[in-house]
C-alpha positions in Angstrom: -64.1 -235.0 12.7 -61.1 -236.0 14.8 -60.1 -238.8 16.3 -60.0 -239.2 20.0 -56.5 -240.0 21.1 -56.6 -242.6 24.1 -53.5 -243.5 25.5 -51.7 -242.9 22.9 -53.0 -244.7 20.2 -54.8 -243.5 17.4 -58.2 -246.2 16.8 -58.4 -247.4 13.4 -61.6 -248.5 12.0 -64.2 -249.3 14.7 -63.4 -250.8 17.9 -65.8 -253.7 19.5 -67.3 -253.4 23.1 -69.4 -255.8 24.7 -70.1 -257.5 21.4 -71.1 -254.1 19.9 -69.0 -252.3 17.8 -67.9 -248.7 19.0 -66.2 -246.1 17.4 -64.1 -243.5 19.2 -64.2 -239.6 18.0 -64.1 -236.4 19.2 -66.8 -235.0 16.8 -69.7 -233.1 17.8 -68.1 -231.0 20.4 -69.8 -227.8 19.1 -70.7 -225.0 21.4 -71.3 -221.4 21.6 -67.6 -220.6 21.6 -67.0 -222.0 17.9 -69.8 -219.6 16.3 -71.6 -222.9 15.3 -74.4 -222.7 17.4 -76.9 -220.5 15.1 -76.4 -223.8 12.4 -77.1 -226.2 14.9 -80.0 -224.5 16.3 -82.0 -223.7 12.9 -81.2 -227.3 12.0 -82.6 -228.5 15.2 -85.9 -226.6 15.0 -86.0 -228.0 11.4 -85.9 -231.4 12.6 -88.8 -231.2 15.2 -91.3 -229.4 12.9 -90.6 -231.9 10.2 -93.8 -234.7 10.0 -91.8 -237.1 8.1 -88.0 -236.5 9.8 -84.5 -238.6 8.4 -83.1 -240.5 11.2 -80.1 -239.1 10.9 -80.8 -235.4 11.2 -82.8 -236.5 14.5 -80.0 -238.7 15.4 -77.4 -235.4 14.9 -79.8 -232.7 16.7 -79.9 -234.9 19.7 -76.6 -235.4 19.7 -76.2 -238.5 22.3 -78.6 -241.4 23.0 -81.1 -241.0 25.7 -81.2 -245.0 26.1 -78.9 -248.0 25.0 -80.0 -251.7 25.7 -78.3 -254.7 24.3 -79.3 -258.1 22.6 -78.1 -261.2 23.0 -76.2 -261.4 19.9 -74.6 -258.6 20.7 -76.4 -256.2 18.6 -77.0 -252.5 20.0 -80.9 -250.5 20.0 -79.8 -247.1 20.6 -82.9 -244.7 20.9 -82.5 -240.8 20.5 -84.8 -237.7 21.4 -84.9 -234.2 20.3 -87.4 -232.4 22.4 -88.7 -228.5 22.6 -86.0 -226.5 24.0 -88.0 -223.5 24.8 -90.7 -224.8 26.0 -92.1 -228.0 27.4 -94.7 -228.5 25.3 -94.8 -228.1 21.2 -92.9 -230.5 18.9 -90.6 -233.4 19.0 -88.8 -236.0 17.3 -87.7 -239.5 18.2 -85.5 -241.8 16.5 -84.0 -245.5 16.9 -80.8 -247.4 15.7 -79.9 -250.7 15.5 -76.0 -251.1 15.6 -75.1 -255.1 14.5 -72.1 -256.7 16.5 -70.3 -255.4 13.5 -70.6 -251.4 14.7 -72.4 -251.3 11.0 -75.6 -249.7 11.1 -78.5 -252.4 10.6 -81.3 -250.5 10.7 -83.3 -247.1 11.8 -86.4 -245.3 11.9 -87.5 -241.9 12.8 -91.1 -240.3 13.9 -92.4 -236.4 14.8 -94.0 -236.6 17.9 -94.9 -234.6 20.8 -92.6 -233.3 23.8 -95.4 -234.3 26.2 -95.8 -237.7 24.7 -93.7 -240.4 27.4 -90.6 -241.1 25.2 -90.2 -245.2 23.4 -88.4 -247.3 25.4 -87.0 -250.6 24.7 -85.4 -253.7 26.2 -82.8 -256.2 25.0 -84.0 -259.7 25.1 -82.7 -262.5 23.0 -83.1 -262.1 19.2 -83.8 -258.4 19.4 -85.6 -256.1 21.5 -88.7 -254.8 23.1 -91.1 -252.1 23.3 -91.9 -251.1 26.4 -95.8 -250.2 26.8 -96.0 -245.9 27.2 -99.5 -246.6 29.0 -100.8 -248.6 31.9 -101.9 -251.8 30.3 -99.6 -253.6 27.3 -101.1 -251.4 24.6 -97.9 -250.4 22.5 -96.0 -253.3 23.2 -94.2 -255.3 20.1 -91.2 -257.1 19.0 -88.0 -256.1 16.9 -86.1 -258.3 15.1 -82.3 -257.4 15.3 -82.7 -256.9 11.7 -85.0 -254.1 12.6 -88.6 -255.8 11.9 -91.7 -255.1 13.9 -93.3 -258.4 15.0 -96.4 -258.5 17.2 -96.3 -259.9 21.0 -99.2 -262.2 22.4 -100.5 -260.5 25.1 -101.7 -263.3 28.0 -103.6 -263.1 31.4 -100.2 -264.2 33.7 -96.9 -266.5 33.0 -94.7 -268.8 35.3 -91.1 -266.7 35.2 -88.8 -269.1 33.1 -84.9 -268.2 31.9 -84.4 -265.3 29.6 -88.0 -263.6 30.7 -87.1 -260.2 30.5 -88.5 -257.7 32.7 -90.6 -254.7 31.3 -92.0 -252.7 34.2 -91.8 -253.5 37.6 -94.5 -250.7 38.6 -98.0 -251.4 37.6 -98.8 -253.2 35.5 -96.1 -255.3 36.2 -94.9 -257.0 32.9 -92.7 -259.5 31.5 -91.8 -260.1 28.3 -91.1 -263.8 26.9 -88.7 -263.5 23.8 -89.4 -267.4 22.7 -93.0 -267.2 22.1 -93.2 -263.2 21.8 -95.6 -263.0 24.9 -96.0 -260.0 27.3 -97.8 -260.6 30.3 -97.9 -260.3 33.8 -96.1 -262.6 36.0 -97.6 -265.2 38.3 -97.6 -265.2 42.1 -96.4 -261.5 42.7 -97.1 -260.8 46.3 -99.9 -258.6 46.4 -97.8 -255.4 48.1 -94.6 -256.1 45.8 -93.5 -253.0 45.0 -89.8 -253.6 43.1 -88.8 -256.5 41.2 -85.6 -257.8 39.5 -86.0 -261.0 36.3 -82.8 -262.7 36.4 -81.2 -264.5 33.5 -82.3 -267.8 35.6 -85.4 -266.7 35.3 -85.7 -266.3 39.0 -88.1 -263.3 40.0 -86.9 -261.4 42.9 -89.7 -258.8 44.6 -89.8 -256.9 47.8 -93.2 -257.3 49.4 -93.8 -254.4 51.6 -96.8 -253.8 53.5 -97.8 -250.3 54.0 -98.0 -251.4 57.9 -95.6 -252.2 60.7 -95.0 -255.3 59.2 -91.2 -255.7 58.2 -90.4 -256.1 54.6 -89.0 -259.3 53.1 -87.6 -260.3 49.7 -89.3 -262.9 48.0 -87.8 -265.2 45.0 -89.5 -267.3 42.9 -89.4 -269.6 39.5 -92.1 -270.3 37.5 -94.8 -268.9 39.9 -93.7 -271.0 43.0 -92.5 -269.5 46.0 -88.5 -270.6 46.4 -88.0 -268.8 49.9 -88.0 -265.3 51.3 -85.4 -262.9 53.9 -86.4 -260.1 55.8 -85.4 -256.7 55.7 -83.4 -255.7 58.9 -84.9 -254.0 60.9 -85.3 -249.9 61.1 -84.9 -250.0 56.9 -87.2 -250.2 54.5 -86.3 -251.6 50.9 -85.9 -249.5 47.6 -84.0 -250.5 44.4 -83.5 -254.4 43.7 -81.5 -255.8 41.2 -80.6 -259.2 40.1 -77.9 -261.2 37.8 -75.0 -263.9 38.2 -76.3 -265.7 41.1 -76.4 -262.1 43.3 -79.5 -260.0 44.1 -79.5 -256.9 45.8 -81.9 -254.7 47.8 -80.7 -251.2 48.5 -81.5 -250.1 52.4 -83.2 -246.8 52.9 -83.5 -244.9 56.2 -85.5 -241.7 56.2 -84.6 -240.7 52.4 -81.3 -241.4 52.4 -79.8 -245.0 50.7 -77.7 -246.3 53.9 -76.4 -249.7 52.0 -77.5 -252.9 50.7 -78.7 -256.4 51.7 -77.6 -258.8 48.9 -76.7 -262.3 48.3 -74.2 -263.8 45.7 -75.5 -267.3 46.0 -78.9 -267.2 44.6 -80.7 -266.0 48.3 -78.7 -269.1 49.9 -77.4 -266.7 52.3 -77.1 -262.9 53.0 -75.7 -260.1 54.4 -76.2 -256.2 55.4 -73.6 -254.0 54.1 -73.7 -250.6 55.6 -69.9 -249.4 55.5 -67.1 -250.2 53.4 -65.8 -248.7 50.4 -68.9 -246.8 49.5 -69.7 -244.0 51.4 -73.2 -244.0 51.7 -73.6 -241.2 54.0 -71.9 -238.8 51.1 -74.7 -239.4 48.4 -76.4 -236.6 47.8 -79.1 -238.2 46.4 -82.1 -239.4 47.6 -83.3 -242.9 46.8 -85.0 -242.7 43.8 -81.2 -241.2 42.7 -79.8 -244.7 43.3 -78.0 -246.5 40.6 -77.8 -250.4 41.3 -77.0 -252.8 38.7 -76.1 -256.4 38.9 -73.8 -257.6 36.1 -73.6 -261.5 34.3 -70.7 -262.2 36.5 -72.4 -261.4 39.8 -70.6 -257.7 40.3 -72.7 -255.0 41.5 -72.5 -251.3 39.5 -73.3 -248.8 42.9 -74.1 -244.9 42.7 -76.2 -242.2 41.4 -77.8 -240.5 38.6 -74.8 -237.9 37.6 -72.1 -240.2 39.1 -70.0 -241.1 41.1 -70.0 -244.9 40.7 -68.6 -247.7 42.6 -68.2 -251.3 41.2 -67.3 -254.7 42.6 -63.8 -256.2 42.5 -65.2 -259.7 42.0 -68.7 -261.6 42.6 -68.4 -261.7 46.5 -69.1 -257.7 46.2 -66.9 -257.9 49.3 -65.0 -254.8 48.4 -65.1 -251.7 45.8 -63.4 -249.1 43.5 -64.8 -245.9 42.0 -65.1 -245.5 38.4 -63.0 -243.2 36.6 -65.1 -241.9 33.9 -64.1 -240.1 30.9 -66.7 -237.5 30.6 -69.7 -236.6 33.1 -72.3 -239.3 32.9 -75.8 -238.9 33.2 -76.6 -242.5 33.1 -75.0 -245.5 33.4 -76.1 -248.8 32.7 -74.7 -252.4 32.0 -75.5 -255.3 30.0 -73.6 -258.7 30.2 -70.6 -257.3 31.5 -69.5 -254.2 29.7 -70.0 -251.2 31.2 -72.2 -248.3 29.0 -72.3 -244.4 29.6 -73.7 -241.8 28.4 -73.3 -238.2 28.7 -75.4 -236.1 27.6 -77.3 -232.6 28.7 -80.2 -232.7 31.2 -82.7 -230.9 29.0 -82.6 -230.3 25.7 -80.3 -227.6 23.9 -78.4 -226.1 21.0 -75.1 -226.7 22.4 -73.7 -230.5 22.8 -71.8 -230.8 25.8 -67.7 -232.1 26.6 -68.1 -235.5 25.8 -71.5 -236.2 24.6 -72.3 -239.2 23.3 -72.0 -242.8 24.4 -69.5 -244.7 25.8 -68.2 -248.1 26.9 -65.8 -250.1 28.6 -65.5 -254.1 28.6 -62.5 -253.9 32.0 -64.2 -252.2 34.5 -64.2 -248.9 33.7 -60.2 -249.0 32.8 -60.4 -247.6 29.4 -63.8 -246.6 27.8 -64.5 -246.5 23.9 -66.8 -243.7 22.6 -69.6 -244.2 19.7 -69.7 -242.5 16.2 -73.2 -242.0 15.4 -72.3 -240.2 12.2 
């Protein structure tokens, strides 16, 4: 394993991000060129078949992260899946990590499960993390400690959003989760044709009620189940992504099935605007709105794009102008939390051969320098 040389310096030890501690390397770039792939490829049938499988070989065979999410004290959940890779059915393994603020592995777990099975998912909330329920009701939902402990989560008929509710699904069944009292629920006073929401860390929920009539969409915030005010969505757009965090919200404009900008506010839905030009080019994304990428930061900057890249982020809170992120390796997903930036690159189905640059990566300056992850 060699170290990753970035501008000019050689790391030493492991390098914090975001709280986290991240390791840079150049490991794992193995591919069909170096005569390693037979290895890799009997090691990673091995690990699927196996009932009772070591975290680490399923952390190795799928060579990057599929998810990271973040707690509050910094601490890192990074979940990993090794799926079929001829076929879409058969054998699977899943695995999770728990990196401490440290970069010292805290604790992990790995399970043989099946390629059609929905993979875990977790969020970061404060003192650990999440399970997000696989299913349609909150069956499958529970609690880890940052010290990698299951605890159980009281499931109840609706809850008031307060601060640091965390947002679980915002698709039926809509679901929050309440980290102080462990409780998973639905929230209170959803309007009944919501169809996106955003928890921010005010605990204000933002939804967009739209009707499936002529009747124009409008964005609806409230606290604790009451009803703080609404906007409308301008006219000839319907809404798609929201998100929400350091006093902005946004809701990403779509016209046809392409994203054509954003309606946002960076003073808690005081006031608001329509962005439809600027320094993102909206008419050059080649995805179609379910592609889009929009993340608010703690800070109030907005993280713009797609699925694949490019991305565009703030220069400051009033999201008043943009610059696109330079990223060191392809990124198939890109995510924040707080205000560090995290990437991942990976392969879009699963494979033998790892591809340049998998693994995850960081940045704590805006996409200015990025640290990679050892997960060896």
């Amino acid at each position: 394993m060699g170290w990753l040389r970035e501008h000019g310096r050689r790391p030493v030890g492991l390098m914090a991000a975001g709280g986290a501690a991240l390791a840079l390397t150049a490991c794992g770039m193995v591919g069909s060129a170096d005569g390693r792939s037979a290895d890799r490829e009997t090691m990673y049938k091995r690990v699927i078949e196996e009932r009772d499988p070591r975290p680490s070989d399923v952390i190795e065979a799928a060579g990057a992260p599929a998810r990271v999410v973040r707690a509050d004290d910094g601490s890192l959940l990074l979940t990993y899946d090794a799926g079929n890779v001829e076929d879409d059915e058969g054998p699977a393994a899943f695995a999770w990590r728990i990196v401490g603020p440290d970069g010292r592995t805290v604790a992990e777990h790995a399970e043989h499960t099946d390629a059609e099975e929905t993979p875990a998912a977790f969020e970061g909330a404060s003192g650990g993390f999440v399970r997000v329920p696989p299913g349609e009701g909150t069956e499958g939902a529970y609690a880890l400690g940052t010290d990698g402990k299951r605890h159980k989560v009281v499931v109840e008929t609706s809850v008031g959003t307060r601060p640091g509710d965390i947002l679980l699904q915002d698709v039926e069944p809509i679901l929050v989760y309440r980290p102080t009292t462990r409780t998973v629920a639905p929230p209170a006073g959803v309007p009944h044709d919501a169809v996106g929401l955003a928890v921010d860390e005010r605990g204000t929920l933002w939804s967009l009620d739209q009707p499936l009539t002529d009747t124009a969409g409008r964005v609806v915030r409230q606290r604790e189940g009451r009803t703080l005010g609404t906007t409308a969505v301008p006219k000839a757009y319907t809404g798609g992504i929201l998100a929400a965090g350091g006093g902005t919200a946004a809701l990403s404009l779509v016209q046809g099935e392409r994203v054509r900008g954003l309606l946002l506010t960076t003073d808690d839905g005081g006031h608001w605007r329509t962005v439809l030009d600027g320094d993102i080019p909206w008419k050059d994304l080649q995805g179609g709105p379910e592609s889009l990428v929009l993340k608010a930061l703690a800070d109030g900057r907005l993280l713009v794009g797609e699925e694949g890249g490019p991305y565009w982020l703030a220069a400051d809170r009033t999201n008043s102008a943009f610059h696109e992120l330079r990223t060191p390796a392809a990124f198939t997903s890109l995510t924040v939390a707080d205000t560090t930036l995290y990437g991942i690159a990976d392969a879009t189905t699963s494979t033998y051969d790892l591809v340049k640059g998998e693994g995850l990566w960081s940045s704590r300056d805006g996409g200015s320098t990025w640290r990679r992850y050892d997960q060896s």
